[in-house]
N, C-alpha and C positions, 0 to 999 in steps of 0.2 A: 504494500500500500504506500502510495506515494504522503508527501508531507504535507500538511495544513497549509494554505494561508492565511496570513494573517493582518489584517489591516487593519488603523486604529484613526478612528474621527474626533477631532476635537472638539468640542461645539460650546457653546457659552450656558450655564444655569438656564434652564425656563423662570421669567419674570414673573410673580406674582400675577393672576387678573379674574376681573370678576365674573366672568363670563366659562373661566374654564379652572377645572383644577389643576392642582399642580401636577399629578402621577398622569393625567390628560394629556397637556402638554409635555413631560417626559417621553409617555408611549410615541405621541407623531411624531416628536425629534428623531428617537431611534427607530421608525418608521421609514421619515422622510433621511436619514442616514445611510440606511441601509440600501434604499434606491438608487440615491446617489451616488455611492461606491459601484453600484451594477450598471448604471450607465457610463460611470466612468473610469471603466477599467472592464475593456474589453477581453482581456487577458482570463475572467471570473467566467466566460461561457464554458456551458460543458461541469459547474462546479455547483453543487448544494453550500446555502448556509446551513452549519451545525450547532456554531454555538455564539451566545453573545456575552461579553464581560464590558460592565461596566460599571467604571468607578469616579465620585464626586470629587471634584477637587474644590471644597470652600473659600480655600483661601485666596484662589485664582480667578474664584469664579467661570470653572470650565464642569463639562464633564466628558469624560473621555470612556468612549464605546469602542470597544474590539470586536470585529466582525473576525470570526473562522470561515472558512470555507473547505471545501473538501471535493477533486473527483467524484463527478458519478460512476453509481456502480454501475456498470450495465452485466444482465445475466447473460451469459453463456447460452444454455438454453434455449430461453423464452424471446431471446435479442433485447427485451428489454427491461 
């Protein structure tokens, strides 16, 4: 099995607001993150996300998301 990759977005805290919460906003950041790396990094075709790490940085005001990716399997057998 080939190696992970592994890419890492940095993105600013979600602001306070009234209209959404804040774990709301978190989810579309790392939504709209995760897209974003797949358009751009055409190198990711052909590859599943598996796993997502991310961590708050307070003092910076960042938060920093790790996308993994991984080959698809494709079966032997079934072709797919």
């Amino acid at each position: 099995m080939s190696e992970p990759i592994k890419i890492i977005e940095v993105l600013p805290l979600p602001e306070p607001s009234r209209f959404r919460t804040r774990s709301t906003q978190f989810l579309r950041m790392v939504k709209m993150a995760v897209s974003r790396v797949r358009r751009g990094h055409p190198e990711l075709e052909g590859t599943s996300l598996y796993d997502i790490g991310i961590r708050k940085i307070p003092a910076e005001g960042k938060l920093e998301v790790t996308l993994y990716f991984r080959p698809d399997q494709v079966n032997e057998k079934t072709g797919a």
